[in-house]
Backbone as CSV, one residue per row, in Angstrom:
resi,resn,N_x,N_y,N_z,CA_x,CA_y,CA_z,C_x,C_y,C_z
1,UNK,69.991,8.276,25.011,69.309,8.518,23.755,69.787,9.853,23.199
2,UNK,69.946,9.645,21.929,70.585,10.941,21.229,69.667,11.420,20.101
3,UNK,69.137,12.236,19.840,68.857,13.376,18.717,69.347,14.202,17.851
4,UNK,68.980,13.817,16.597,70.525,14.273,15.675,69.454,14.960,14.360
5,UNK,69.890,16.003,13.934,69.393,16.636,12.459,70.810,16.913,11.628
6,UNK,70.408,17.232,10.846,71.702,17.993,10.083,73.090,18.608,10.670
7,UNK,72.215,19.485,11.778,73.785,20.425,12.248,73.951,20.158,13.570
8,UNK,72.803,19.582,14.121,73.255,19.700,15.824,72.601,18.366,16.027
9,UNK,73.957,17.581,17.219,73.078,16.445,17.840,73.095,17.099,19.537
10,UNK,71.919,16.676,20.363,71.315,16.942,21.121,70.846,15.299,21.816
11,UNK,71.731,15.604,23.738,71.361,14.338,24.143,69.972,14.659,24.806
12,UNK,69.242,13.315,24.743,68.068,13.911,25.473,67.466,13.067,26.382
13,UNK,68.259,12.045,26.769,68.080,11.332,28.187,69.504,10.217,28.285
14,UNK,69.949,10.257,29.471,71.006,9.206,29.904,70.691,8.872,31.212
15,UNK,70.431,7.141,31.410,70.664,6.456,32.725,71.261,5.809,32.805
16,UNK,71.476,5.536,33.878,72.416,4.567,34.688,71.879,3.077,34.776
17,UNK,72.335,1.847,33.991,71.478,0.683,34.206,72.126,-0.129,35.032
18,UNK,73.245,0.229,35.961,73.862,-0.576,36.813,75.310,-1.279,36.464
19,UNK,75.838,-2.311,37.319,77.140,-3.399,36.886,76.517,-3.592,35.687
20,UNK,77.607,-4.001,34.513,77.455,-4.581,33.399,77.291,-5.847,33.648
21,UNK,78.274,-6.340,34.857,77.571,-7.982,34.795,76.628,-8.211,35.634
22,UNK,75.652,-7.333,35.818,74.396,-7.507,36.259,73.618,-7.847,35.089
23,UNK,73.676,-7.410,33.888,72.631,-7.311,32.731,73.146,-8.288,31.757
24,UNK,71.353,-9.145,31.559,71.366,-10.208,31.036,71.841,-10.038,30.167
25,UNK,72.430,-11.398,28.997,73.229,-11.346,28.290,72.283,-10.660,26.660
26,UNK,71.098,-11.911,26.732,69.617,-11.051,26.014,69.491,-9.484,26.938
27,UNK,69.557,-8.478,25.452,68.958,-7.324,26.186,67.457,-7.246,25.998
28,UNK,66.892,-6.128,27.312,65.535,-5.662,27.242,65.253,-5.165,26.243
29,UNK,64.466,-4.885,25.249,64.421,-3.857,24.443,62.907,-3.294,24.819
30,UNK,62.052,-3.614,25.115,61.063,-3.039,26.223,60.179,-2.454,24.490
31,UNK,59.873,-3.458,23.973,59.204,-3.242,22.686,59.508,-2.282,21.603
32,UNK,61.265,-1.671,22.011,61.649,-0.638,21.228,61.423,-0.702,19.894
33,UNK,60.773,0.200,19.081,61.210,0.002,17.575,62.572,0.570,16.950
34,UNK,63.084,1.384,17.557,64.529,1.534,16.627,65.636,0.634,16.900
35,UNK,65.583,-0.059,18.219,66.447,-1.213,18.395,66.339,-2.630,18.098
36,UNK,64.748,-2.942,17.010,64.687,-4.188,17.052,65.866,-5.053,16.379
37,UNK,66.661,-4.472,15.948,68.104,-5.872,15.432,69.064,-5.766,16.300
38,UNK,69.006,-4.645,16.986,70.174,-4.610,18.060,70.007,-4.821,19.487
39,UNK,71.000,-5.708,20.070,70.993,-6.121,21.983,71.273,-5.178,22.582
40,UNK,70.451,-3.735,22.472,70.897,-2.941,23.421,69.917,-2.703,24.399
41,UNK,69.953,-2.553,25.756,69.579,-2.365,26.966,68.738,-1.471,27.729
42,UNK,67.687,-1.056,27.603,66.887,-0.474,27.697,66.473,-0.095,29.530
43,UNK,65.992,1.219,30.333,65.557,1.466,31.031,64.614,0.416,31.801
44,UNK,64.152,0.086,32.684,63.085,-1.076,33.141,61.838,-0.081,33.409
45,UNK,60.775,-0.739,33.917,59.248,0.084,34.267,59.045,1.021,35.160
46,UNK,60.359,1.607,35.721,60.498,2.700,36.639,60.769,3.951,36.074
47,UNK,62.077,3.540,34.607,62.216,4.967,33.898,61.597,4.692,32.444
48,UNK,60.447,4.370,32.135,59.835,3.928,30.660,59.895,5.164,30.182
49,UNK,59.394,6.170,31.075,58.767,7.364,30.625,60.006,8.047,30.317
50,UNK,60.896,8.045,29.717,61.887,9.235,29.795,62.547,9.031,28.259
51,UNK,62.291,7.819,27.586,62.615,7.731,26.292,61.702,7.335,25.425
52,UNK,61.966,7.864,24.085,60.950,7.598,22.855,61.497,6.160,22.536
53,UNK,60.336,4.855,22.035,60.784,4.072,21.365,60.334,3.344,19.824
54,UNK,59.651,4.487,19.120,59.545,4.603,18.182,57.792,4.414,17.724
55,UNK,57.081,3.772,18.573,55.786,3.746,18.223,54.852,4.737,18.245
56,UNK,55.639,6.245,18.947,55.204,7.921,19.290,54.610,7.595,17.870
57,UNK,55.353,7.547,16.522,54.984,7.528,15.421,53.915,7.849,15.168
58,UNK,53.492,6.101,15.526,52.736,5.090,14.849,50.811,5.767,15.458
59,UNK,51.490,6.467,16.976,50.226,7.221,17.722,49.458,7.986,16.608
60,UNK,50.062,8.560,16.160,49.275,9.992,15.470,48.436,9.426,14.246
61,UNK,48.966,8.109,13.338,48.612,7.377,12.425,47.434,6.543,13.215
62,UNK,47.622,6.185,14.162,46.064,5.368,14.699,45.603,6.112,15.140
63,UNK,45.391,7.618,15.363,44.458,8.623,16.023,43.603,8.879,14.412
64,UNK,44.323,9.275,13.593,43.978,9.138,11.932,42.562,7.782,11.878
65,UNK,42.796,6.870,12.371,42.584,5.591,11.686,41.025,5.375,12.625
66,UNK,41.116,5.752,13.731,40.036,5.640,15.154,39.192,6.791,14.594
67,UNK,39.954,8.347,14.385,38.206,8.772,14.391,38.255,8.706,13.037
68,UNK,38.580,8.114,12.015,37.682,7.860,10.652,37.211,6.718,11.443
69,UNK,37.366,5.969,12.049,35.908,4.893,12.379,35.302,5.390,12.471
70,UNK,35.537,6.633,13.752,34.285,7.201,14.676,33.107,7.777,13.499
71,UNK,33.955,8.346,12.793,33.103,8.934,11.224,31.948,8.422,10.870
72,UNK,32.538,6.619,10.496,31.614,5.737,10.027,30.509,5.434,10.979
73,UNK,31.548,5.413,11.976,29.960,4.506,13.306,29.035,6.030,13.632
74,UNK,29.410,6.873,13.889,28.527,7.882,14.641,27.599,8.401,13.565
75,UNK,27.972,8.630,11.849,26.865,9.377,11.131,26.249,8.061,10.226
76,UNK,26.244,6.862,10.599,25.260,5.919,10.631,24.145,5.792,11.011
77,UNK,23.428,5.506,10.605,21.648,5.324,11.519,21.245,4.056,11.305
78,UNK,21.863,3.118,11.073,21.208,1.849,10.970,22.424,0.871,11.710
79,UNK,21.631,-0.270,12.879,22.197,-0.831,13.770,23.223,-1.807,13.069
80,UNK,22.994,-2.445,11.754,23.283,-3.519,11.304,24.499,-2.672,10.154
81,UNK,25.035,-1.392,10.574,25.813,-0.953,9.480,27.513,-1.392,9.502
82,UNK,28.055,-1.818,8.850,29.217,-2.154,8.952,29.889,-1.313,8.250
83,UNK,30.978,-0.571,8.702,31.898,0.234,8.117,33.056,-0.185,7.298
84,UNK,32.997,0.569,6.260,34.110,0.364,5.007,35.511,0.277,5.405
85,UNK,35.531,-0.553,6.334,37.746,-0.372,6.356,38.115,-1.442,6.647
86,UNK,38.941,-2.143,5.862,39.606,-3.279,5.458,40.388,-3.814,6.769
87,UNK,40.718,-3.326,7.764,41.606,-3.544,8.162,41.063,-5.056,9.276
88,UNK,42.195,-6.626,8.857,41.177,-7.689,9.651,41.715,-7.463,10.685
89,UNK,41.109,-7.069,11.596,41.598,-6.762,13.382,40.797,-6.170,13.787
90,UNK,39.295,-5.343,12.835,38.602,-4.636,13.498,36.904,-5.328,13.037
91,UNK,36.870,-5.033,14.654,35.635,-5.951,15.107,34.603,-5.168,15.251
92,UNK,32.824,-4.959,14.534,32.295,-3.614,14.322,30.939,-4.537,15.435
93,UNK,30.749,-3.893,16.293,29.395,-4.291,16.918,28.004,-3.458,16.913
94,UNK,28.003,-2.356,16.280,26.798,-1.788,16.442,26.917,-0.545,17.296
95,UNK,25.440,-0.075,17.736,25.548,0.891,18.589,25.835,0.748,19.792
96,UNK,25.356,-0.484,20.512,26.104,-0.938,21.736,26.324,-2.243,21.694
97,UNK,27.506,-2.505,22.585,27.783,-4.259,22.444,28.276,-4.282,24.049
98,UNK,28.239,-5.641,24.404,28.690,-5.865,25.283,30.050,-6.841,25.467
99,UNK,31.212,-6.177,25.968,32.263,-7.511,25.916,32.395,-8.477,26.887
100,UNK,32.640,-9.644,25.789,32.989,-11.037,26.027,34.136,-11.289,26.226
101,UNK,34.151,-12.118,26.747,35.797,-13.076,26.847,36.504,-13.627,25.020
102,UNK,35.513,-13.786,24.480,35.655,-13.952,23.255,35.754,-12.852,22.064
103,UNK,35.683,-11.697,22.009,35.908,-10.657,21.389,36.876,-10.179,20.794
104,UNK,38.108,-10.013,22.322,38.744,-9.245,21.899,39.951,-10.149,21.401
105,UNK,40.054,-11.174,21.815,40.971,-12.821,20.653,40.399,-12.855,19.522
106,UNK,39.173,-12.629,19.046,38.725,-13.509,17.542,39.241,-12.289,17.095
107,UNK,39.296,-10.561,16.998,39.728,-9.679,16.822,41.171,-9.778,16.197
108,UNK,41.639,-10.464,17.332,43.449,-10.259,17.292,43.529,-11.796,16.776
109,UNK,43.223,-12.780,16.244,43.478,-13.788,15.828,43.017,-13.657,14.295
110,UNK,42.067,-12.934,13.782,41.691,-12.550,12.741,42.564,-11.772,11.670
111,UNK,43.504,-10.437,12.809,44.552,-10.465,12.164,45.820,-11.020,11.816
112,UNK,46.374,-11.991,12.907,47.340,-12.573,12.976,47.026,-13.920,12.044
113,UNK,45.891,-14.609,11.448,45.336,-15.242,10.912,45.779,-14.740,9.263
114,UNK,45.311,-13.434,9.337,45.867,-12.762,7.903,47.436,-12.501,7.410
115,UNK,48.141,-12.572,8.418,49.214,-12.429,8.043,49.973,-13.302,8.195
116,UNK,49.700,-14.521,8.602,50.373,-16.035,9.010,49.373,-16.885,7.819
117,UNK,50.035,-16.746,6.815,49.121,-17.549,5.723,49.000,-19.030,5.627
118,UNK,49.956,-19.273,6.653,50.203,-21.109,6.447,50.159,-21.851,7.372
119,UNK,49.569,-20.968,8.780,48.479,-21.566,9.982,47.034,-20.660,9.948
120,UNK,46.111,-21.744,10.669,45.293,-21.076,10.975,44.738,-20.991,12.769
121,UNK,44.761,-20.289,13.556,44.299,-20.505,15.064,42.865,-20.155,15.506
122,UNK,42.483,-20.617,16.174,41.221,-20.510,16.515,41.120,-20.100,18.454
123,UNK,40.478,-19.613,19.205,40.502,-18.788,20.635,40.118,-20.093,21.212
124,UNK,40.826,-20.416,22.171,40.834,-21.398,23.048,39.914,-20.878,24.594
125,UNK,40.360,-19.669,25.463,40.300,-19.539,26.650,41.057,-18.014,27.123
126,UNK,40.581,-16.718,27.535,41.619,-16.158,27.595,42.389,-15.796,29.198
127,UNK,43.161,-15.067,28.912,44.385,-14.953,30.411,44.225,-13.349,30.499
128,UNK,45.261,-12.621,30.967,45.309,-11.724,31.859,45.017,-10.833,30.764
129,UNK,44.943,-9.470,31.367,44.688,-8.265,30.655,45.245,-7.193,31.624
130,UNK,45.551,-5.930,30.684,45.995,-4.613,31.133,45.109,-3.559,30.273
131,UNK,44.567,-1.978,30.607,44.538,-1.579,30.451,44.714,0.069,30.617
132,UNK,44.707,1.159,29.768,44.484,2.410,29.850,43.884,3.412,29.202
133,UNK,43.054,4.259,29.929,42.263,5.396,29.023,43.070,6.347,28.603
134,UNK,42.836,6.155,27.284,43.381,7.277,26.415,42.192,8.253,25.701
135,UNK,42.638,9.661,25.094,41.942,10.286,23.959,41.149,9.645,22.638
136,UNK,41.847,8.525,22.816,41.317,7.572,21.390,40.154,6.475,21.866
137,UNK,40.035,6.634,23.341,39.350,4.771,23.584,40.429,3.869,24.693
138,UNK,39.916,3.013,24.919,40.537,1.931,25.802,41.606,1.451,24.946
139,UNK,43.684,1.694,25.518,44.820,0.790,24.994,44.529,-0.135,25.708
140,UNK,44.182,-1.723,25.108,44.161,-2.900,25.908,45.477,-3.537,25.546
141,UNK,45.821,-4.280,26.823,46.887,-5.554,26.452,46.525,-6.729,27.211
142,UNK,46.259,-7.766,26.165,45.975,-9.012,26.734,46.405,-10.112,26.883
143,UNK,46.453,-11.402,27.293,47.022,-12.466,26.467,45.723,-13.383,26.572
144,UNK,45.793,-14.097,25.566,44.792,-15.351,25.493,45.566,-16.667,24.805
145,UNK,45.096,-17.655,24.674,45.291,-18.847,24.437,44.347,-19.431,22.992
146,UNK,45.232,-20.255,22.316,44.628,-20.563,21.215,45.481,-21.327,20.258
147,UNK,44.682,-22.413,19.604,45.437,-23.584,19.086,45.358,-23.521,17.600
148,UNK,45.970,-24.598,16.938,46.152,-24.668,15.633,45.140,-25.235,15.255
149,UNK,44.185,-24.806,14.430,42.964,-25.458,14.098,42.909,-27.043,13.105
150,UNK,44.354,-26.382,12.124,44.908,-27.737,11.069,46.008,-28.941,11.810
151,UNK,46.543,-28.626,13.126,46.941,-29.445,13.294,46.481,-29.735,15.269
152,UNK,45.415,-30.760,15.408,45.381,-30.699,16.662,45.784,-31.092,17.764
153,UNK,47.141,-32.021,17.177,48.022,-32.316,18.193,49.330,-31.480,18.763
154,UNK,48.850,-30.101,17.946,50.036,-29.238,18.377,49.955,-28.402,19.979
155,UNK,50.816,-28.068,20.734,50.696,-27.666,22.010,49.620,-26.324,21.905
156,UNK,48.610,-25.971,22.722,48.264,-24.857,22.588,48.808,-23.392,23.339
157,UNK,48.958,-22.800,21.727,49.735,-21.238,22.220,49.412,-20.494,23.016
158,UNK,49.969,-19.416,23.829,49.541,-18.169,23.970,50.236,-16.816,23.850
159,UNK,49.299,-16.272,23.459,49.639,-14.903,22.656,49.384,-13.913,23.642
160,UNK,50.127,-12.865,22.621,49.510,-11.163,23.291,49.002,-10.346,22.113
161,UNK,47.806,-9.271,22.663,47.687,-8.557,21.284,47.363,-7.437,21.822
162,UNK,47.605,-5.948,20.668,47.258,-4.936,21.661,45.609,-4.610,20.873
163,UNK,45.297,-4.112,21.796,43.828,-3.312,21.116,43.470,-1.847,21.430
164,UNK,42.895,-1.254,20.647,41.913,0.140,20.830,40.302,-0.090,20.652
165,UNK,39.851,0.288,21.662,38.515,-0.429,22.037,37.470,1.621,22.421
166,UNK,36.690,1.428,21.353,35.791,2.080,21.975,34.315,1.301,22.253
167,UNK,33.153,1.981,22.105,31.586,1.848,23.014,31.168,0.869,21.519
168,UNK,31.925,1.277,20.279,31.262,0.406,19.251,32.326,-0.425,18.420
169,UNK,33.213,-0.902,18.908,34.266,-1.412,17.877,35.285,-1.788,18.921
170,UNK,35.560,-3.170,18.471,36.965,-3.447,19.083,38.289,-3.560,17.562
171,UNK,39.389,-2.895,17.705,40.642,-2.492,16.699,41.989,-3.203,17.536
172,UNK,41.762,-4.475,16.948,43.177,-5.160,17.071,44.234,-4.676,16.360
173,UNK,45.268,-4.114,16.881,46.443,-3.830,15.573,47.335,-4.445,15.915
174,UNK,48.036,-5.244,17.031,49.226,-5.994,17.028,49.001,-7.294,17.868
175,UNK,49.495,-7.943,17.341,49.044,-9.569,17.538,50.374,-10.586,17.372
176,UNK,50.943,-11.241,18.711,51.815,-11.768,18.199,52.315,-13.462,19.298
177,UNK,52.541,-14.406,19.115,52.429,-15.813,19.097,53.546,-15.673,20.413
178,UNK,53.459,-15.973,21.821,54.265,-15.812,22.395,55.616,-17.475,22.695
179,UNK,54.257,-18.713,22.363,55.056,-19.947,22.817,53.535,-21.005,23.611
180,UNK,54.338,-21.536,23.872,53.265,-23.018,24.631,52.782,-21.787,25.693
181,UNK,51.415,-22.634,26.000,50.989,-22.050,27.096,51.727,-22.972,28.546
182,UNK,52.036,-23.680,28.672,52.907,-24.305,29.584,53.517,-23.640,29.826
183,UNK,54.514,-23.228,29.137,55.577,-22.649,29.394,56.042,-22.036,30.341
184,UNK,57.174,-22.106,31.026,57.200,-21.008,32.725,57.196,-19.373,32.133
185,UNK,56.751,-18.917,33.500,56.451,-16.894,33.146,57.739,-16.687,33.301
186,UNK,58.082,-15.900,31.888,59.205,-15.532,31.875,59.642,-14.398,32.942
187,UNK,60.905,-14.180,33.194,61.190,-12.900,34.011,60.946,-11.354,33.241
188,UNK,61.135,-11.316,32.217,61.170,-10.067,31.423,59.788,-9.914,30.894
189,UNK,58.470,-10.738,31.357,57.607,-10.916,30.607,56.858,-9.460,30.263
190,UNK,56.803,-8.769,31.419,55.975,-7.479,31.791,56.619,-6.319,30.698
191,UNK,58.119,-6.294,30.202,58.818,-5.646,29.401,58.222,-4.042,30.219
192,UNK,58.497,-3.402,31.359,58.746,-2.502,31.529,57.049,-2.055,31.287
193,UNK,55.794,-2.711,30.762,54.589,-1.503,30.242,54.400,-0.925,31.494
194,UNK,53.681,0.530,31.051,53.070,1.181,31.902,51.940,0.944,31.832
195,UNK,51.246,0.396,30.756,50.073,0.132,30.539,49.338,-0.578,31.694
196,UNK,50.029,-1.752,31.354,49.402,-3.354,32.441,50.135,-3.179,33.365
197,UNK,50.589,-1.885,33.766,51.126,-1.820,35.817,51.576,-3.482,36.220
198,UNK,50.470,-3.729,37.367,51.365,-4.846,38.217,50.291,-6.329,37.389
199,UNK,49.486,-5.930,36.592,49.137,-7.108,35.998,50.212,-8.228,35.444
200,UNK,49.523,-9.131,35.274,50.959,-10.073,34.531,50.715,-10.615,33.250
201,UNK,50.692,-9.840,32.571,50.795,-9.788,31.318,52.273,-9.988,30.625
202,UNK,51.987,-11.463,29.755,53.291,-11.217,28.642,53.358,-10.189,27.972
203,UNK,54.478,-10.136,27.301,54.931,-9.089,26.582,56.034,-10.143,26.022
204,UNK,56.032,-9.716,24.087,56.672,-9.695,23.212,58.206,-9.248,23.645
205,UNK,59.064,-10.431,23.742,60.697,-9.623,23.946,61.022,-8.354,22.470
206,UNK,60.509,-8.802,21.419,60.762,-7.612,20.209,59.770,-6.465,20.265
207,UNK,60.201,-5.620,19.199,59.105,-4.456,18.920,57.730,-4.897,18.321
208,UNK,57.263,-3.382,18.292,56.176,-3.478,17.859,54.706,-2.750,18.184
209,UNK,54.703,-3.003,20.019,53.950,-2.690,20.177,53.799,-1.436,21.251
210,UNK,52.937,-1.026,21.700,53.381,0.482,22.703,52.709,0.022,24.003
211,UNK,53.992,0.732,25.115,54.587,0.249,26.327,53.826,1.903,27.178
212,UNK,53.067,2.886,26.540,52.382,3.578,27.569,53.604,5.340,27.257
213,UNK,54.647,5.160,26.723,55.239,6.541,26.672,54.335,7.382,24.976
214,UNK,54.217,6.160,24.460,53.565,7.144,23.062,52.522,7.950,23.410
215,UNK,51.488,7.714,23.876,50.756,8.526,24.136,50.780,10.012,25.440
216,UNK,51.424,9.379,26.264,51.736,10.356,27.081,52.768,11.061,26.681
217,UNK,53.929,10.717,25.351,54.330,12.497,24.900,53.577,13.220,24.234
218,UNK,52.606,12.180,23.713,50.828,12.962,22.777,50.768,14.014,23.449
219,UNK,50.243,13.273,24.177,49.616,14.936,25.410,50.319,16.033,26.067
220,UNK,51.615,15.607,26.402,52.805,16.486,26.476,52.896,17.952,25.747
């Protein structure tokens, strides 16, 4: 990985990924965002931590976005108050809620619902989960299962979505359609997170979503 401004470029991590004809012909991209058009080859879940892959960003913009919730939910006084923010992925429960198996899918199907204008899915059953405590609340990664509501002879999917979960709100922000739930577990499924450790959690072969280094250069 290289670092470049105006006058000086600056390397700031190089590994070793082995024989070339060891590495699949699909590269890892381990949810990179600056490599999503390109097959280039990424570190595995041993060296995650040593490169940026673009969602550091996206951290500081959802730290923005969490405590203006916190804003809304904490100088509220009424149980039944729902907070002003548009965003469909966020799920408002009150002063306390308790989670369901059903929560944190209608969440992440609500958004993926909004932006897939020409299906609609509905939460079938869900599957594995990963998580970690952060400054902001619980990073969840899950997968669940869930079918086409308009067509019901279609195979039922399963997905992954990530979430930020505090004591009053579940905040779906990435949500994305992985394939049949049949389907065999892929080898690359885990994509390197630090998040979901030895859980077995899919993972999205593209970008998008964060793999556990964004926040820990936060704190850095």
């Amino acid at each position: 990985m290289i670092k470049t401004n105006r006058n000086v470029v600056s390397l700031t991590c190089v590994r070793c990924l082995g024989p070339s004809s060891s590495l699949p012909e699909k590269a890892k991209i381990v949810g990179c965002l600056y490599c999503s058009s390109h097959n280039i080859h990424h570190p595995g879940e041993s060296l995650l931590n040593v490169y940026h892959n673009g969602r550091e960003y996206y951290w500081t913009t959802l730290e923005y976005q969490i405590n203006k919730l916190y804003d809304f939910v904490w100088k509220s006084e009424e149980e039944d108050f729902i907070p002003r923010f548009s965003h469909p992925g966020l799920k408002y429960f009150g002063k306390h809620y308790q989670e369901t198996a059903s929560l944190l899918p209608t969440a992440a199907l609500s958004l993926f619902n909004s932006e897939k204008k020409d299906t609609y899915f509905e939460f079938v059953k869900p599957g594995f989960s990963g998580r970690s405590y952060t400054s902001l609340g619980w990073l969840i990664h899950m997968n669940f299962e869930a079918k086409n509501k308009d067509d019901p002879d279609a195979p039922v999917q399963i997905f992954f979505a990530e979430y930020m979960c505090g004591f009053d709100f579940v905040f779906a922000v990435f949500c994305e359609r992985l394939g049949p739930s049949d389907s065999p577990f892929p080898e690359e499924a885990k994509q390197g997170c630090t998040i979901c450790g030895s859980c077995c959690v899919r993972h999205p072969l593209g970008p998008g979503y964060m793999n556990g280094r964004e926040y820990l250069d936060y704190y850095d």
